[in-house]
N, C-alpha and C positions, 0 to 999 in steps of 0.2 A: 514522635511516632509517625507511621507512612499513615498519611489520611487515606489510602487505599486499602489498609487493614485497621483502619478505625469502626467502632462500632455502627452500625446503622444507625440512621436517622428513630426508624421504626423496631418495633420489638413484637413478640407472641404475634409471630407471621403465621403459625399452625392453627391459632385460632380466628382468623381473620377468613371473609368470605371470597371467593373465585372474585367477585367484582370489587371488592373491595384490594386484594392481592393484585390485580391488574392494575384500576386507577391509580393506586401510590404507587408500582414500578412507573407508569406512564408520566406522575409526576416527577419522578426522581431522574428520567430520558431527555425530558425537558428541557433539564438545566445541560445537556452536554453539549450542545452547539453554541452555545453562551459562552463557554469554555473553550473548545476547541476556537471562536470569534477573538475570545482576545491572546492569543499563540497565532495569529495570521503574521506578526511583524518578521517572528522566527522562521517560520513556513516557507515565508517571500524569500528569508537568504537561504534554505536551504536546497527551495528551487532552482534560484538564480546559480549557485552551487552546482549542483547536480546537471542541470541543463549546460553547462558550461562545459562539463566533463563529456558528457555522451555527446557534442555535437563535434568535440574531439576525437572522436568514436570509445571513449572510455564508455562501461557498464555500472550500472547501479544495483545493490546487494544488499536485501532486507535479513537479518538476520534476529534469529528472538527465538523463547522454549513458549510450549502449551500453545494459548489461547493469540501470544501474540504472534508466535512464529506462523498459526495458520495465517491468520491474516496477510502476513506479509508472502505468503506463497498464493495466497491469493490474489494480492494484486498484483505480486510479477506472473503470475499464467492469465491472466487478462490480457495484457499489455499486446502480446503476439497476434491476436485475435480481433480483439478491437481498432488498433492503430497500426497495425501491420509492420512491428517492430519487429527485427530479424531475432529468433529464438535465442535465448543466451546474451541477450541487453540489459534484461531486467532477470536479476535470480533471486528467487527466494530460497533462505535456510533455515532449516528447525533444529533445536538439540534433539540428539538421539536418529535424526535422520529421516528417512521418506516415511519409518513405522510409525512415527510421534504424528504424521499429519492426520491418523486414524485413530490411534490410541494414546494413552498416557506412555513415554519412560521414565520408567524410574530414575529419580537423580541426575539425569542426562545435563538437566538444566544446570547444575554444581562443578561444570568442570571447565574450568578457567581456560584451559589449552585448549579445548575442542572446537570450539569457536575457527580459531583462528587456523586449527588444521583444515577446519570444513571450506576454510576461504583458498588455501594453500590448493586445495584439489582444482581450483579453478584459472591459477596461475595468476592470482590478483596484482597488478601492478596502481604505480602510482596515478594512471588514466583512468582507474573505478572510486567510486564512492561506493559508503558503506553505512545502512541505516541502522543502527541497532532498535531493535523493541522491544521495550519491558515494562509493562505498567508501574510494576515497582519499582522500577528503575536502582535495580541491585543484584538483577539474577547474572551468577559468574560466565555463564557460561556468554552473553552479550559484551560484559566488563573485559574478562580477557581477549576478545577479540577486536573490541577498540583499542584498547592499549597496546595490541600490536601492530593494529592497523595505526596507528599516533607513531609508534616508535619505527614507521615503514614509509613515513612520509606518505600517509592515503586517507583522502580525507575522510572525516565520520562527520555521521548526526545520529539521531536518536529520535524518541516519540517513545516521553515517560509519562507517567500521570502520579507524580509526588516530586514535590518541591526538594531543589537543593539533594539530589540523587548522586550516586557515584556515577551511574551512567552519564547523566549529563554533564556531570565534570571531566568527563575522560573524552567526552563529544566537542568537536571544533562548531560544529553547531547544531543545539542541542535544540527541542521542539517540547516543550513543559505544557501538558493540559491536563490542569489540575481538576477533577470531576468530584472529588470530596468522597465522602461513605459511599459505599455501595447497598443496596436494599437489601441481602443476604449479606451480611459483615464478611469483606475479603473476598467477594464472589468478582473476581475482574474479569471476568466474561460477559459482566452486563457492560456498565455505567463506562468502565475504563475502556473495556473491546471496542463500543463505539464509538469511542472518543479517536480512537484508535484508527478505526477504518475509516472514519471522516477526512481526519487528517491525510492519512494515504490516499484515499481522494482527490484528495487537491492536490497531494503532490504530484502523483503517475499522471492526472489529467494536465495539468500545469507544464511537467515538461514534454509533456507528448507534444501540447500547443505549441510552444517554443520550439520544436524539433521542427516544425510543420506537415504532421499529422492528421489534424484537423484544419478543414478548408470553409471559411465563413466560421458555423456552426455544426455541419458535418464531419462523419468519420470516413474520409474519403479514400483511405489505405486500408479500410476492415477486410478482413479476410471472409471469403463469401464460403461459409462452412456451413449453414443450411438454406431451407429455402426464401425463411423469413428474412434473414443478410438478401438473399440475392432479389427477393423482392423489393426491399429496402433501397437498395443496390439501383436497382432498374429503374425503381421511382428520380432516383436525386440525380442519377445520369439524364433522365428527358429532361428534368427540371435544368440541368446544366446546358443542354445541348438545344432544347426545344425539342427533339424527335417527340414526334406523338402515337408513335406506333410502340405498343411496348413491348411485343416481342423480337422487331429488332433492336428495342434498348439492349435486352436483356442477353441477345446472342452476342451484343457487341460487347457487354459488360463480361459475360463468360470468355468470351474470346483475350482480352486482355486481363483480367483477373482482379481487377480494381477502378473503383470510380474512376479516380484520379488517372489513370494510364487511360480508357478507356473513351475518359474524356477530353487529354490529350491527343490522342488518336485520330478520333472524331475533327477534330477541331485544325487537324494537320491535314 
């Protein structure tokens, strides 16, 4: 049986108090970094993978239904923004499409081929990797899209949370965090989702770093889309530069559009 749809630890959650319904979720959140801790060996090759491909200029493609395909459209619309990855490096895909990142579709997740047409509109070549997500690690609509991507020569992984899954058998390399019951029996939007974005995590931060993205500890390719970036912005350019006057940091960071060029500049 998937320990993801295994019964809960706890039971008569209806009768249990606001504080008490908190503490035991809080207990049971605990255990997912522990989990996601020991999937770091799988992580490392999936990064070393994937960074390998995009610095070839190949793209990386999250794809998954419901709770895990938001996720994964989550961390590729980050990616543009904070590390200043050119739009269409990182894409994420949902079953059923842009509607499912708002609502439920029905069945959407059940269709083996769609998957793999949703990759087709993008012109997927052997220079992309492809992450499937599914906490169950059994929804078709992920399975058929690795299996084509395997029979296309393009490499896959995955991020399942049950053991010995068909997704990660169909995955070249496959990311297993196993998180056990969920506090609502089958609710994978808690226990598994985190497990989930954790992982995603460390991977998009992981290959951003290796891409050289980040400079020291900074984001020094972020895109300055409000004020708090370009205040951010202005700060780590003096600190780069020494200017102590911060509104000609800040015109010179406007001026070139990024730490990194700005500081360049400077420095030329």
């Amino acid at each position: 049986m998937k320990t993801t749809e295994a019964d809960s630890y706890y039971n008569n959650l209806e009768q249990m108090s606001v504080a008490e319904l908190l503490n035991n979720m809080s207990t049971e959140d605990k255990t997912v970094p522990a989990a996601v801790e020991k999937s770091i060996p799988q992580i490392e090759k999936i990064v070393n993978e994937i960074a390998a491909k995009m610095k070839t200029g190949g793209r990386l493609f999250y794809l998954g239904a419901g709770t895990s395909g938001r996720l994964g459209i989550l961390d590729a619309s980050e990616c543009p923004p904070t590390y200043g990855i050119e739009q269409g490096r990182v894409i994420g895909l949902i079953a059923g499409g842009d509607e499912a990142i708002r609502k439920a579709v029905e069945f959407a997740e059940d269709d083996l081929n769609q998957g793999w047409e949703d990759l087709k509109k993008y012109k997927i070549t052997q220079n992309d990797f492809v992450i499937g997500i599914a906490a169950s690690g059994s929804t078709p609509y992920v399975v058929g899209a690795l299996e084509h991507c395997n029979k296309n020569n393009i490499l896959t992984g995955c991020i399942v949370c049950n053991s010995n899954s068909i997704v990660a058998k169909v995955s070249k390399f496959p990311v297993e965090v196993i998180v056990g019951p969920e506090f609502v029996t089958g609710s994978t939007r808690m226990k598994s989702g985190t497990a989930q974005k954790l992982a995603l995590n460390m991977i998009s931060t992981s290959v951003m770093i290796k891409l050289g993205r980040v400079k020291g500890n900074k984001m020094v390719d972020m895109q300055l889309s409000n004020n708090k970036l370009v205040d951010r912005g202005t700060k780590m350019l003096m600190k780069n530069t020494g200017l102590e006057d911060y509104e000609k940091a800040k015109d010179l960071l406007l001026k070139f559009g990024s730490v990194r060029k700005a500081t360049e500049a400077f420095r030329k």
